[in-house]
Every structure is written in structure tokens, then in C-alpha cells.
One Martini backbone bead per residue (centre of mass of N, CA, C, O) as a GRO file, in nm:
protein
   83
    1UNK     BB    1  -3.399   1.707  -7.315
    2UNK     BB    2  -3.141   1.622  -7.081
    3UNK     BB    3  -2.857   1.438  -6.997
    4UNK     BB    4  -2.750   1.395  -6.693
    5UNK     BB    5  -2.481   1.198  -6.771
    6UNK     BB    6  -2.406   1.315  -7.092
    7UNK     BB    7  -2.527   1.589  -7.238
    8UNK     BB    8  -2.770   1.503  -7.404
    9UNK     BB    9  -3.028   1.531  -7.685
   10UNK     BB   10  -3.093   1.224  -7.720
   11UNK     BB   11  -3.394   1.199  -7.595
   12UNK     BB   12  -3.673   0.938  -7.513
   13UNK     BB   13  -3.913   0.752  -7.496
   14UNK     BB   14  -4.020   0.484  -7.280
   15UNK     BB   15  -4.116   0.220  -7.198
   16UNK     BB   16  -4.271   0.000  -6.967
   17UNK     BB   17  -4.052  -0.233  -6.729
   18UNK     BB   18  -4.259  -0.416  -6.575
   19UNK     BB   19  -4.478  -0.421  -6.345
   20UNK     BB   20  -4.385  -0.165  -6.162
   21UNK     BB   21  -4.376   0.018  -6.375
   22UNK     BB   22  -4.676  -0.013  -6.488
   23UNK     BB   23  -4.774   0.062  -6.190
   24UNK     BB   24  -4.716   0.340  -6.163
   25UNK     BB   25  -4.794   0.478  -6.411
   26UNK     BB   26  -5.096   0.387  -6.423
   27UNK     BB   27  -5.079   0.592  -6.077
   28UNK     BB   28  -4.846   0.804  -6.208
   29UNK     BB   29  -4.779   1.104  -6.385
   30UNK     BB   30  -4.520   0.894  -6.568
   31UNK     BB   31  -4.239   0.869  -6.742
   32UNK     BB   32  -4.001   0.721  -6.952
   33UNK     BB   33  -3.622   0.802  -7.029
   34UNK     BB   34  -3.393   0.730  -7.312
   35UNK     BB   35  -3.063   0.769  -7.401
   36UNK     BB   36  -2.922   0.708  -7.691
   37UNK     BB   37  -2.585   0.763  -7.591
   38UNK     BB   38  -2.588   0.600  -7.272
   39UNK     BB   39  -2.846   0.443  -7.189
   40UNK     BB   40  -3.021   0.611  -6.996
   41UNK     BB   41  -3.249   0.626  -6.738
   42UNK     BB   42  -3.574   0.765  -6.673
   43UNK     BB   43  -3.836   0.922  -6.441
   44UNK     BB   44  -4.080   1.109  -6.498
   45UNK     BB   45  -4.289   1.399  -6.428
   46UNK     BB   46  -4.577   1.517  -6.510
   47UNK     BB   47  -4.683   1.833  -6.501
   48UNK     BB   48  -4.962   1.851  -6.533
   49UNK     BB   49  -5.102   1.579  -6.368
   50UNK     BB   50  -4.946   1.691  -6.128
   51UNK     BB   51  -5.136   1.959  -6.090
   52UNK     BB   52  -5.352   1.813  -6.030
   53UNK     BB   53  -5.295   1.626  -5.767
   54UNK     BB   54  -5.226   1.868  -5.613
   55UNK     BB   55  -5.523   1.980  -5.613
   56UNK     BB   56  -5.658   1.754  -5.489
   57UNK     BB   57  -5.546   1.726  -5.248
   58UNK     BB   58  -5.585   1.959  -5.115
   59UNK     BB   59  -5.927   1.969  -5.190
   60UNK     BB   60  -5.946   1.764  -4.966
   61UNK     BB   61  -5.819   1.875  -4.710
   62UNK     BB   62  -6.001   2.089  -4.704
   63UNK     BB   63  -6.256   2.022  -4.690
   64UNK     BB   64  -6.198   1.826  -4.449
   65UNK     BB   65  -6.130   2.086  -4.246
   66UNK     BB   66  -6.402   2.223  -4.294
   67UNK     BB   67  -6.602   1.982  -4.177
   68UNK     BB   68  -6.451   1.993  -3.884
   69UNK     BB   69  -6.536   2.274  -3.834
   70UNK     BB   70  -6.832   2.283  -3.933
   71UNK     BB   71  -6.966   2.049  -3.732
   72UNK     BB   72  -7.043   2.170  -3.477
   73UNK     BB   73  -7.247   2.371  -3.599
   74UNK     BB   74  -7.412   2.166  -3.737
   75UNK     BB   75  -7.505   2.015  -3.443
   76UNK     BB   76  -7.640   2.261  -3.352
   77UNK     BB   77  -7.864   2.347  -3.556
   78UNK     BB   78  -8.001   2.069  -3.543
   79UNK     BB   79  -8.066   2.090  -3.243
   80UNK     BB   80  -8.237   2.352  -3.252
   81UNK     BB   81  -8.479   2.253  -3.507
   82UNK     BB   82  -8.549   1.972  -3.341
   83UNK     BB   83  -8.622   2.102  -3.025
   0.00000   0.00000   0.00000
């Protein structure tokens, strides 16, 4: 990783600082970095556990809407079957 800062290659991981970055932290899959040459702060989403909440809410989309398109269908056959 490089700093955007300053151009270096001398970056490495920060604690979380304050309430507010440890409850980031807590709910979002972000790390803190610190450049060791102009002490520049930044925090990154790390890749893998992005793409798993990126899957995770589409699933619950797609779900959702699967569940209200086939809603009129299922009270249709419940209608049919109950008759």
C-alpha cells in the first residue's frame, strides 16, 4: 500500500481511535492506516469481507423481491386448496 500523501511505501495498520472509529470497526469491515513517514491516517474496507456484505445485501433484495412477486401466487394456490 501506498500513501496518498506522500508517496510512500511505509504504511501499516493503526488501532482504532475514539468510540466512533472502534464502532465503525465493530459494524464495518474497515481497517485504520497509518504512514510512518508524514503520520497520515486513513481507513480502508478491506476487499474480502466487502464483497461478502455486497452479496449478503443483494441476497436479501433479491429474496425480498422474489417473496413479494410470488406473494399474490402463494395467496392464490392457499385460496385454491383451502376452497
Amino acid at each position: 500500500m501506498e500513501c496518498p500523501a506522500c508517496g510512500s511505501t511505509r504504511v501499516y495498520r493503526s488501532k482504532s481511535r475514539g468510540t466512533l472509529e472502534r464502532s465503525l470497526h465493530a459494524i464495518l469491515p474497515i481497517h485504520f492506516y497509518r504512514c510512518h513517514e508524514c503520520n497520515w491516517r486513513r481507513m480502508r474496507f478491506r476487499k474480502r469481507a466487502l464483497n461478502i456484505v455486497i452479496v449478503s445485501v443483494l441476497g436479501l433484495l433479491f429474496g425480498f423481491l422474489l417473496f413479494e412477486l410470488a406473494s399474490p401466487i402463494i395467496q392464490l394456490m392457499l385460496h385454491l386448496i383451502l376452497s
